[in-house]
C-alpha positions as CSV (number, residue, x, y, z in Angstrom):
1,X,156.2,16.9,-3.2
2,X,153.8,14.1,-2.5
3,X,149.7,14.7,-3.4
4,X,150.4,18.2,-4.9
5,X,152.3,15.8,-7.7
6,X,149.2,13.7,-8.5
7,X,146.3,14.5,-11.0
8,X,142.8,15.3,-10.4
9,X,141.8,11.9,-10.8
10,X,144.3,10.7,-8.4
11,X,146.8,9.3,-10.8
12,X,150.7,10.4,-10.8
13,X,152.3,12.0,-13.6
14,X,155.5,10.3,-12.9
15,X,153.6,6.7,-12.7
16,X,150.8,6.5,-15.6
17,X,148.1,4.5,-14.0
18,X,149.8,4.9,-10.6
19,X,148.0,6.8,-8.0
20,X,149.4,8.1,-4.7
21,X,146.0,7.8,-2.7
22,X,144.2,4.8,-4.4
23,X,145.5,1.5,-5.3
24,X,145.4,-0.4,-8.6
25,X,144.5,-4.3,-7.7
26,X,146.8,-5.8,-10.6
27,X,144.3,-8.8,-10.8
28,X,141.0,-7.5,-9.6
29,X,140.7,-10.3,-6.9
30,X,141.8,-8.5,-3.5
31,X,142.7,-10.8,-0.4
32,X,142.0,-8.1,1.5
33,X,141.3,-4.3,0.5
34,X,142.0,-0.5,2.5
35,X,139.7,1.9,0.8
36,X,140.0,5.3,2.0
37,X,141.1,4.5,6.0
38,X,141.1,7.6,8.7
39,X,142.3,6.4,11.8
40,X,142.7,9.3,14.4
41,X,144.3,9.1,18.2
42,X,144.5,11.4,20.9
43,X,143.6,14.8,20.7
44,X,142.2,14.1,17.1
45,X,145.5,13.5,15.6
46,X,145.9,12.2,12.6
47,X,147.3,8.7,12.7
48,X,146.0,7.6,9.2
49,X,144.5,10.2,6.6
50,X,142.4,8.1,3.6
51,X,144.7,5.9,2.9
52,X,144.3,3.3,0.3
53,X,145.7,0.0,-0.2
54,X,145.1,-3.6,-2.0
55,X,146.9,-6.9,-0.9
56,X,146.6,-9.6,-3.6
57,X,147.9,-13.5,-3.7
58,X,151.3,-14.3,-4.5
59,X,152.4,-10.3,-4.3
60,X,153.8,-8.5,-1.6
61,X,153.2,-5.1,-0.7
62,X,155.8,-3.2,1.3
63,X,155.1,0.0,3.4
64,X,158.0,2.2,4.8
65,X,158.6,5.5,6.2
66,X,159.5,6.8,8.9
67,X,158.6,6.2,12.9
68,X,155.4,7.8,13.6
69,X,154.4,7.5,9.8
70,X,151.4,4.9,10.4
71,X,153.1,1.8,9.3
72,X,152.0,-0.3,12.0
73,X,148.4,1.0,12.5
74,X,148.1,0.0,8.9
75,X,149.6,-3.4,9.8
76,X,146.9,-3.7,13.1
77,X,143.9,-2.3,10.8
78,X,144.5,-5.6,8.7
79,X,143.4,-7.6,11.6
80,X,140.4,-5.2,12.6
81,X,142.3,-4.0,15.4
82,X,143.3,-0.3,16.7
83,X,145.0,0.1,19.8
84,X,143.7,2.0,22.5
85,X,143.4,5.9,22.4
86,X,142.5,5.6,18.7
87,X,139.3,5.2,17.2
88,X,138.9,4.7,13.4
89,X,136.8,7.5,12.0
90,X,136.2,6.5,8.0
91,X,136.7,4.1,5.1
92,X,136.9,0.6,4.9
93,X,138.7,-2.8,5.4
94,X,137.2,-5.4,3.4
95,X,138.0,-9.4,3.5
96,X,136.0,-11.5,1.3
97,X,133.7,-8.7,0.7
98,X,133.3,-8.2,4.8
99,X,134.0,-4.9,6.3
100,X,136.3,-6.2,9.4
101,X,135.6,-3.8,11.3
102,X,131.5,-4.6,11.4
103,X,132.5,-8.2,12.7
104,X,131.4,-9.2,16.1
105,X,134.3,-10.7,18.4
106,X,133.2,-13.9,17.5
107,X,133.9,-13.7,13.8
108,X,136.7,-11.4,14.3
109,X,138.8,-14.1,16.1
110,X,138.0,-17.0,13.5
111,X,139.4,-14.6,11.3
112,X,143.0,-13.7,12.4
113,X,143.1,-17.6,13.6
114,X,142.1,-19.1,10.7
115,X,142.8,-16.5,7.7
116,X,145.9,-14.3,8.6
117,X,149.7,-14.3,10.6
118,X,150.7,-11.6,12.3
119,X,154.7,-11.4,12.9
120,X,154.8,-8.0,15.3
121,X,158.6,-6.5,15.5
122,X,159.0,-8.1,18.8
123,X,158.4,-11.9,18.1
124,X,158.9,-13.0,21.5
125,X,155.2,-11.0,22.3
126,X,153.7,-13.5,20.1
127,X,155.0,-16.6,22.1
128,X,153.4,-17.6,25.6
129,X,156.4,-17.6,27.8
130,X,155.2,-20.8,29.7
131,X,154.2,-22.8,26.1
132,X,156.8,-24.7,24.6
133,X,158.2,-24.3,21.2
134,X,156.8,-27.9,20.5
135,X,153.3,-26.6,21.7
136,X,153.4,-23.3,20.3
137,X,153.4,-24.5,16.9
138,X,151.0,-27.2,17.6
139,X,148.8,-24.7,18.6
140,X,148.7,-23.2,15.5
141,X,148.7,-25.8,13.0
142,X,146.0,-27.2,11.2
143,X,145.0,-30.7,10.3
144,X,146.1,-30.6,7.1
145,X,149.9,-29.3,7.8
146,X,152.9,-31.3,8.2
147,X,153.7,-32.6,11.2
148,X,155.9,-30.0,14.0
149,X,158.7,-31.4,13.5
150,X,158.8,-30.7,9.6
151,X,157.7,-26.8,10.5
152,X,160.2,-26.7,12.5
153,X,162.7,-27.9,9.8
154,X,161.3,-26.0,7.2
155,X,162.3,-22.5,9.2
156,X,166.1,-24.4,9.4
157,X,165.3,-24.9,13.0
158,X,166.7,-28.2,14.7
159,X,163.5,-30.7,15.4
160,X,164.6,-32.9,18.1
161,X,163.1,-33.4,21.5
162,X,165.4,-31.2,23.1
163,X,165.1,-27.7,21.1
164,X,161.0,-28.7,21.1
165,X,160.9,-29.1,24.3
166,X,162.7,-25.4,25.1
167,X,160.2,-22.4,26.1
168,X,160.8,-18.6,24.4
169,X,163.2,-17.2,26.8
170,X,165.5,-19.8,25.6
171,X,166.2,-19.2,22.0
172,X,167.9,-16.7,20.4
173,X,166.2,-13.6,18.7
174,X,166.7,-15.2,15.7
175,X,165.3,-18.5,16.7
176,X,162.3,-16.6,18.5
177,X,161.6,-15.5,14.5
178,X,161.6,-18.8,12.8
179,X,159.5,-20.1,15.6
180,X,156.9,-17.7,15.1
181,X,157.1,-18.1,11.7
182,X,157.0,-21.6,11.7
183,X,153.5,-20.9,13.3
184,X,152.4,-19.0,10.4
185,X,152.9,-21.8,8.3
186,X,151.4,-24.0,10.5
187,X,148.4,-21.8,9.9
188,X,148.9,-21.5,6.2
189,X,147.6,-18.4,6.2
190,X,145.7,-16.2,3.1
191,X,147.1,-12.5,4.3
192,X,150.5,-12.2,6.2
193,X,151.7,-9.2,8.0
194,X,155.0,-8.5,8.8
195,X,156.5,-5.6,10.8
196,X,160.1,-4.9,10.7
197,X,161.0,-8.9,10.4
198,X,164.5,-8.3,9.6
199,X,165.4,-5.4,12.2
200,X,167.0,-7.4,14.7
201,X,168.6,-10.3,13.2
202,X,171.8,-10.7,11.5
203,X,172.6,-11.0,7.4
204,X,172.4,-14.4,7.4
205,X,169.4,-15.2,9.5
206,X,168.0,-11.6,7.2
207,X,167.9,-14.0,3.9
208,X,166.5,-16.9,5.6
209,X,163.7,-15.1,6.9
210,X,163.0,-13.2,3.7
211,X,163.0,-17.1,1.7
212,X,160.4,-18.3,4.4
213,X,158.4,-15.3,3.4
214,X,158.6,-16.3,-0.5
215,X,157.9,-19.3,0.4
216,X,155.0,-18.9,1.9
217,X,154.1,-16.2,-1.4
218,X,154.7,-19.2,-3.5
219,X,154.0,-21.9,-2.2
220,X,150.7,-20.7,0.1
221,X,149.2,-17.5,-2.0
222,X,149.6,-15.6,0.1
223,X,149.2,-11.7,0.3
224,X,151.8,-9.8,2.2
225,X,152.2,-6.6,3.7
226,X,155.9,-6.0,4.6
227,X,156.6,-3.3,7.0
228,X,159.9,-2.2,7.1
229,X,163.3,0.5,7.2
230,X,165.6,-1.8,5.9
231,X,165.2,-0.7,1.8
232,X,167.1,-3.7,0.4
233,X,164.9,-6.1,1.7
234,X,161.8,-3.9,0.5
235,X,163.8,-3.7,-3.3
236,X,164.8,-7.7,-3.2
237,X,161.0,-8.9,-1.9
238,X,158.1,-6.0,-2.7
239,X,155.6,-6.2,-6.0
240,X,154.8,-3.0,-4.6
241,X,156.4,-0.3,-2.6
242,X,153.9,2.6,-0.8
243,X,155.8,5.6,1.3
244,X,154.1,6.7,4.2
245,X,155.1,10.2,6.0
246,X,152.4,11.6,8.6
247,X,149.7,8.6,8.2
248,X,149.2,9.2,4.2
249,X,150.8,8.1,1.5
250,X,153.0,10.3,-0.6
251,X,154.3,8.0,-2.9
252,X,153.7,4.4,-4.6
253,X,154.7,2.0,-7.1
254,X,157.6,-0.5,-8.3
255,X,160.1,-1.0,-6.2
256,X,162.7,0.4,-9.0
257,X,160.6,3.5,-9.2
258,X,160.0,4.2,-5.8
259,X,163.6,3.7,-4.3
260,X,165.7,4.4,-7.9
261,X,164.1,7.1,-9.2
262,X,161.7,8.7,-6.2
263,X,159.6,11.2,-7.0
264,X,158.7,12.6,-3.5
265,X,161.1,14.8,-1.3
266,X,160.7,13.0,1.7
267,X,160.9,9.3,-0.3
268,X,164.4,10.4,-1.5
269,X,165.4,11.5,1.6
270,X,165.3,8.0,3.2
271,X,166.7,6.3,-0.3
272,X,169.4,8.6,0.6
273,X,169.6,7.8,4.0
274,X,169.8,4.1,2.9
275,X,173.4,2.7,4.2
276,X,174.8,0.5,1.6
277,X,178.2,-2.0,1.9
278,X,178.2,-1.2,-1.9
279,X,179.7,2.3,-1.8
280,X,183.2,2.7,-1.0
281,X,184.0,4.4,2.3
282,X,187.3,6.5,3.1
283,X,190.1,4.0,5.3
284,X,190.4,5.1,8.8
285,X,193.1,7.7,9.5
286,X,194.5,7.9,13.0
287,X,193.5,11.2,14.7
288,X,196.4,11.3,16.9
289,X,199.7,10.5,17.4
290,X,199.8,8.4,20.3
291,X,200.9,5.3,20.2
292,X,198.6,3.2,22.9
293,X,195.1,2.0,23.0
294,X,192.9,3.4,25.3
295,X,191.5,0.0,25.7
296,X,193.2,-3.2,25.1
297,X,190.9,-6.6,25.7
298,X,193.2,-9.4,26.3
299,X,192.2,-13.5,26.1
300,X,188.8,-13.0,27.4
301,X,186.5,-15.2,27.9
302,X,183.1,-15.1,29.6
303,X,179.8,-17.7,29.9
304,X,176.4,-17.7,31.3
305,X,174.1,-20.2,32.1
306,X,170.7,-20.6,29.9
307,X,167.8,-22.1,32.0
308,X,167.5,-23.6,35.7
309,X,167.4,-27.2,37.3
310,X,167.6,-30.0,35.0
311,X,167.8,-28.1,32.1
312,X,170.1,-25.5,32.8
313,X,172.4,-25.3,29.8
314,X,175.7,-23.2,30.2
315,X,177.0,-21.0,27.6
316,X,180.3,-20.1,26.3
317,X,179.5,-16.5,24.8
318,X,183.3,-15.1,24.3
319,X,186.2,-17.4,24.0
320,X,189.2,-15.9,24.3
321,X,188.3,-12.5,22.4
322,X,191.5,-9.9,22.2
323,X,191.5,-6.8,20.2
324,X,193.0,-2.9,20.8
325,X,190.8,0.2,20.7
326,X,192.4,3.4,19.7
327,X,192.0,6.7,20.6
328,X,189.5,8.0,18.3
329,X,188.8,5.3,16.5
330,X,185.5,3.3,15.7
331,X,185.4,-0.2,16.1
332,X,182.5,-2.6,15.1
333,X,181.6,-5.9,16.5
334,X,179.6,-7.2,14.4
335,X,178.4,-11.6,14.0
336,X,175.5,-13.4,14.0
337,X,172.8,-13.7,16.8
338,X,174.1,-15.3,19.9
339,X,177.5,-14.9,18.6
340,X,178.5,-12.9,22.0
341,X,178.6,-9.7,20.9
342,X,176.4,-8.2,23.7
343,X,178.4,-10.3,26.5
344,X,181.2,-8.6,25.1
345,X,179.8,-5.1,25.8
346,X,178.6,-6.3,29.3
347,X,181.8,-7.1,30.5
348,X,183.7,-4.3,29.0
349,X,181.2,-2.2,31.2
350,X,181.6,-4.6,34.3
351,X,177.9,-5.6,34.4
352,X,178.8,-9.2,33.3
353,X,181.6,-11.1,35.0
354,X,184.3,-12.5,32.9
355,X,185.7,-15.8,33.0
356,X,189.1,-15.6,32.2
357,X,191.3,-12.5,30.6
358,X,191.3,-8.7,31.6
359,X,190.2,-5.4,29.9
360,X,192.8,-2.5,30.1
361,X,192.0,1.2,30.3
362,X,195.1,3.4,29.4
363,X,197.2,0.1,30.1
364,X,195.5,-0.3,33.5
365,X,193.7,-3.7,34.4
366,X,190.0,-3.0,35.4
367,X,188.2,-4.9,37.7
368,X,186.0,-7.0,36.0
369,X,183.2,-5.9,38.1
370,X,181.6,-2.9,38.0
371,X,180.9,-2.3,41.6
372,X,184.8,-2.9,42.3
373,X,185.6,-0.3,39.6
374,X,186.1,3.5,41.4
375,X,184.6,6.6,40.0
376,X,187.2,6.9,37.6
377,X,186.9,3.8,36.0
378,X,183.4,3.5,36.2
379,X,182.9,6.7,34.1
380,X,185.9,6.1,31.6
381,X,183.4,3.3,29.8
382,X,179.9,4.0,29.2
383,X,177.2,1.8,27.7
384,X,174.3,3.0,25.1
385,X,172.3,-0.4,25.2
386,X,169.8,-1.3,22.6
387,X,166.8,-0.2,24.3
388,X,167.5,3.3,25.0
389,X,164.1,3.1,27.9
390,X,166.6,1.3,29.8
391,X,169.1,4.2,30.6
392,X,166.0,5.3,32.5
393,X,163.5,5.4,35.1
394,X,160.4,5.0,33.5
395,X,158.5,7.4,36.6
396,X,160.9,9.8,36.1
397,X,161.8,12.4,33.2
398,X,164.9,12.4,31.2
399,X,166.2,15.4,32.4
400,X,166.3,13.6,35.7
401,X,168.2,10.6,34.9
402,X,170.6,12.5,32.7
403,X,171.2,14.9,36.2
404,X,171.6,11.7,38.0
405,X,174.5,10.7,35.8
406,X,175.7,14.2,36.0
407,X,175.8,14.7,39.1
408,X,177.0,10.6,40.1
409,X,179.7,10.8,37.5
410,X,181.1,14.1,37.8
411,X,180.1,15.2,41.4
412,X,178.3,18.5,39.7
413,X,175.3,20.1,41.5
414,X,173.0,23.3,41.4
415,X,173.8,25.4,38.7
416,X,176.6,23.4,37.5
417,X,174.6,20.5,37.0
418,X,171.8,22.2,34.8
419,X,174.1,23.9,33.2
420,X,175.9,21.1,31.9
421,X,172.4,18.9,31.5
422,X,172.0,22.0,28.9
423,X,175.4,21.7,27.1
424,X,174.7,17.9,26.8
425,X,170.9,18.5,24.8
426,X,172.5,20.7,22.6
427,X,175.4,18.3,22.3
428,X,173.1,15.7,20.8
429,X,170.6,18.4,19.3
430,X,167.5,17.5,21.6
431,X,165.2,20.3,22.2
432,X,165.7,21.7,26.2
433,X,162.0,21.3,26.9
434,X,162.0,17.3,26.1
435,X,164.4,17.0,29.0
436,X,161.1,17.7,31.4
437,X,159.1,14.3,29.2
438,X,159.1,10.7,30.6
439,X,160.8,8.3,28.3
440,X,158.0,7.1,26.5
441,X,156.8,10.3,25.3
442,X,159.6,10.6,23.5
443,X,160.2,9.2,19.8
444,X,162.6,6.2,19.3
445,X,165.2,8.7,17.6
446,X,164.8,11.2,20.7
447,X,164.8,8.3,23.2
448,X,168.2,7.2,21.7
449,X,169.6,10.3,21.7
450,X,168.5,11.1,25.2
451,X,170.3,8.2,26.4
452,X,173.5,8.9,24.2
453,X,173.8,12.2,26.7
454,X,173.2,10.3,29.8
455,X,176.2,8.3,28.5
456,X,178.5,11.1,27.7
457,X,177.4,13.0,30.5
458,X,179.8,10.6,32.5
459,X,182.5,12.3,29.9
460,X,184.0,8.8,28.8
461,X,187.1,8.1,27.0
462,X,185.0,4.8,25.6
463,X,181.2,4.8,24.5
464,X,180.1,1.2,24.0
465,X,177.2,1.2,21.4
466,X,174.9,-2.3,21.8
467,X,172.4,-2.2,18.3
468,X,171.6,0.9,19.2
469,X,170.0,2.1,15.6
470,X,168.1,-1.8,15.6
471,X,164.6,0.1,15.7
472,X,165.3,3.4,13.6
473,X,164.3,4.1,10.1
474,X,167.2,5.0,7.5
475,X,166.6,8.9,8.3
476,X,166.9,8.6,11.9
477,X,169.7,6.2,11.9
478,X,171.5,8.1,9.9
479,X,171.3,11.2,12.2
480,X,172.2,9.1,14.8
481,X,175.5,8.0,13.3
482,X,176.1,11.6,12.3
483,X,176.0,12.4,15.8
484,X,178.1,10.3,17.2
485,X,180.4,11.2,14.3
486,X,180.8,14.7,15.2
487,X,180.6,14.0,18.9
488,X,184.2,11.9,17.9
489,X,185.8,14.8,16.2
490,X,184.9,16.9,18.8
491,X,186.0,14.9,21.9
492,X,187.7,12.4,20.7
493,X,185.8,9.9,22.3
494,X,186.8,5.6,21.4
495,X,183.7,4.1,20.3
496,X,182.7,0.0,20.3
497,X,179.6,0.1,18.0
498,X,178.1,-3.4,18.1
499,X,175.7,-4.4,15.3
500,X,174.1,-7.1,12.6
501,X,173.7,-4.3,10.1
502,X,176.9,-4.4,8.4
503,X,175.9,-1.8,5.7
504,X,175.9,0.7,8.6
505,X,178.9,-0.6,10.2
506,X,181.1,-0.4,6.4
507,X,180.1,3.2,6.6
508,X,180.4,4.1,10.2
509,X,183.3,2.0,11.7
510,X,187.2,2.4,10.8
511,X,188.3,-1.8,12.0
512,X,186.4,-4.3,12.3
513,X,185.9,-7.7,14.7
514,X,184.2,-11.0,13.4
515,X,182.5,-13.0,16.1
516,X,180.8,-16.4,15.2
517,X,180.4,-19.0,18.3
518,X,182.2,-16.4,21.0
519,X,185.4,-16.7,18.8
520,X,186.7,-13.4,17.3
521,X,188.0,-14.8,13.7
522,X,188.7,-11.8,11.9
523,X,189.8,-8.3,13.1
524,X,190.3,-6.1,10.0
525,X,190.8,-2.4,8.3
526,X,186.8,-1.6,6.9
527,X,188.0,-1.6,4.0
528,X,189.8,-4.7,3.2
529,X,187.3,-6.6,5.0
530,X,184.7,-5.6,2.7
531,X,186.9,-6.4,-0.1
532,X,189.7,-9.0,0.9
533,X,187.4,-10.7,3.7
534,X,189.4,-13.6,4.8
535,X,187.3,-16.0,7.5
536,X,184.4,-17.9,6.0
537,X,182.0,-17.0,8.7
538,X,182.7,-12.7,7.0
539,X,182.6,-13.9,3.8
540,X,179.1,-15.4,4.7
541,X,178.0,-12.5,6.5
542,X,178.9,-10.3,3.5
543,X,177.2,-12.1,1.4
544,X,174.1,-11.8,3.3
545,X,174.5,-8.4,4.0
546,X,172.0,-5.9,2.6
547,X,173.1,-3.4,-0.3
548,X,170.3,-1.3,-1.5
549,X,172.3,-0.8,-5.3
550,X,173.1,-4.4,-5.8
551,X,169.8,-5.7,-4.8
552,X,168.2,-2.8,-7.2
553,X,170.7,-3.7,-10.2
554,X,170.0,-7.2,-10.0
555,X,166.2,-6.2,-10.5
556,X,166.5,-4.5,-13.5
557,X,168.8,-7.3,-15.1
558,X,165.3,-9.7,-14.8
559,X,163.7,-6.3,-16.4
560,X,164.1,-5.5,-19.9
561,X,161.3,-2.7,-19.5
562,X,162.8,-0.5,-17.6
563,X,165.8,2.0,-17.7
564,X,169.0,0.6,-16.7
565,X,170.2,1.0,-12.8
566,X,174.1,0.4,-12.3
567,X,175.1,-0.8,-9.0
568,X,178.1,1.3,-7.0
């Protein structure tokens, strides 16, 4: 589906007056306006193929799709800007009747400091590591604005001298959010762009930064362009919804159109991909008979210390954390940011020494460090961390570091050795000849799954999983938890799946562990966590958390217009 669905005069047939190539500006008045934009990259690939889009006050306009789709380079084009190796070939970006893209430097940057906020995915990019929070925001901030202090307040972020006088490194991902966006309204900006702004936070800190961003809709006029995978966010906040898939759009409208009733194939395949804690999942069934974990963590506790000198702060990131793992089973850390959950996974991998407590493989203490740990040991628990790049040497290709690990882990060689690097691609369904590409050349979903194998090739009893689907769209991270799915049935491999999405974890994970301050207050079946949660700090977290069917149903109940959508 997609254009073959639309009219000769570019309207939909699904979406009277809705077009999937040009956009219908509900007031006439653009902030800023996309007519017809062909951005190309290497090679002449297409990055962006005539599309069309219109950002208007007080309305937000949300873009998703999957990676690779454009999303971003639509995002950049809104500030005049393409990275290098592309070159924009056709149409238009107009502000204020200006084509941005005919600006000399000199107008370009009054522009995107005086007119627009950029929040990029990564918000620590955005801060100058040696600026202060205090001066970062100053920097930004116009006469008229309230004073620092009162930004800072405003993104629920503490205002005294000691949190201003903190530099980025030193905050929390979370933290590193509301600070930049405490800078974009500072700047009280006329067009904001946001990409993924939500993707590595946790519920809670989710619906604060989604209020900031209606505030600044309501209270500044603001236009918006929300770039993002996480659909309930898109349902709860977008006036409009566009779907990109190879740099053009296939489909557009209202958000109850778009993700309810999608017309377009490849829009209902990521609706469908969607996880939502809204749909029941089956309880976790044992898949053996035996009675002991394979990993038992008993009273641990572990700290680190935040900052050098003077203004070194130490940390208490897991305070006396005990829970079993059993053989075969799933089981999700989940909390807010800073909440420990990552220290956790360091220690249970030896990379981060613990305080006090031990961590048992098949009733056997570990050393706690990693370097103490024999071959054995070492290979028994594996880490996938967050940034798959990691797993690898960025000179060399993935087919290399996955050999390394073959042949460190398992003492294989020649023959042996490629022939089990081969089992392992097919294992996690990557294509042989991807295994001879350097990390970067590979997708986010291939990157992830490349490092997955270099795990496995270790042939662990545990796999310890550290946000690993953070940067994936709903397709991709559903494959992803398919795969390790099936890799479970057929090894029966323990996983520790660490994550802030708990839509993904309710569907994914068979127990689950509450963190909040390094304290674990709730270990729990899936199932009766979801709906018996008993700590405050999960029943906040659910109540956060993202469900694509709720947030849709609670739509159509301030729509009298529209068919009726019934929640699951």
């Amino acid at each position: 589906m997609g254009h073959d669905r639309a009219f000769a005069d570019g309207s939909h047939p699904d979406y009277p007056g809705q077009s999937a190539r040009r956009p219908v500006c509900e007031t006439g008045r653009p902030v800023i306006e996309v007519r017809s934009l062909e951005i190309r990259g290497s090679h002449d690939a297409q990055i962006l193929g005539g599309v069309s889009v219109c950002l208007e006050s007080s309305r937000i306009l949300a873009a998703v799709g999957g990676s690779g789709a454009g999303k971003t380079t639509l995002g950049l084009a809104l500030l005049g800007f393409v990275r290098p190796g592309m070159r924009k070939v056709g149409g238009e970006v107009r502000y204020g009747g200006q084509e941005l893209f005919e600006l000399s430097e000199t107008e370009l940057r009054r522009f995107r400091r005086e007119s627009i906020a950029y929040l990029p995915q990564n918000p620590a990019s955005t801060l100058t590591p040696t600026m202060r929070v205090e001066d970062l925001v100053e920097e930004r901030r116009l006469a008229k604005s309230e004073p620092t202090n009162q930004l800072l307040e405003q993104v629920h972020l503490p205002s005294d001298r000691s949190f201003r006088r903190r530099f980025p490194h030193q905050l929390s991902i979370g933290q590193q959010q509301r600070v930049a966006m405490a800078r974009a309204i500072a700047n009280q900006p006329r067009l904001l762009i946001l990409d993924e702004p939500t993707s590595s936070i946790d519920p809670t800190t989710q619906r604060l930064m989604l209020s900031l961003v209606e505030r600044l809709r309501d209270d500044l006029g603001a236009a918006t362009l929300l770039i993002s995978h996480d659909l309930a966010s898109v349902a709860r906040m977008a006036d409009e919804v566009v779907v990109l898939r190879h740099g053009e759009i296939v489909e557009r409208g209202a958000p109850l159109q778009v993700l309810h009733t999608p017309v377009d194939s490849y829009s209902k395949a990521l609706v469908s991909a969607s996880p939502d804690i809204a749909v029941d999942q089956p309880p976790f069934a044992p898949n053996t008979d035996e009675p002991a974990p394979v990993l038992r963590v008993i009273s641990l506790s572990a700290q680190f210390v935040l900052g050098r000198g003077r203004g070194a702060r130490t940390i208490r990131a897991a305070r006396d954390v005990s829970f079993d793992l059993a053989p075969g089973e799933t089981f999700a850390l989940i909390g807010r940011s800073g909440s420990g959950k990552s220290t956790i996974a360091r220690v249970l991998v030896g990379l981060h020494p613990p305080g006090s407590g031990e961590v048992l493989l098949n009733g056997f203490s570990l050393p706690p460090l990693l370097r103490r740990r024999d071959g054995k040991q070492r290979a028994a628990i594996q880490l996938v961390p967050q940034n798959p790049e990691e797993s690898f040497n960025p000179r060399r290709t993935v087919g290399d570091g996955i050999l390394r690990s073959i042949r460190q882990t398992r003492g294989l060689s020649g023959s042996a050795a490629t022939g089990r690097l081969a089992e392992l691609l097919e294992q996690v369904q990557l294509e042989p000849a991807l295994a001879r590409r350097r990390p970067h050349e590979l997708s986010g979903g291939e990157q992830q799954r490349a490092a997955i194998a270099r795990a496995l090739a270790a042939e662990p009893e545990v796999l310890v999983c550290d946000e690993i689907t953070t940067a994936l769209d709903t397709i991709v991270q559903s494959q992803i938890v398919d795969l390790l799915q099936q890799i479970q049935r057929d090894t029966g491999i323990s996983l520790v799946f660490i994550t802030h999405d708990l839509a993904l974890a309710h569907e994914f994970a068979h127990r689950v562990g509450v963190l909040s301050e390094g304290k674990l207050v709730e270990v729990a079946e899936m199932a009766n966590f979801v709906n018996h949660p008993q700590a405050s700090e999960s029943r906040e977290l659910l109540d956060a958390a993202s469900s694509l069917s709720r947030t849709l149903a609670a739509r159509q109940n301030s729509d009298n217009d529209l068919p009726a959508v019934a929640a699951s």
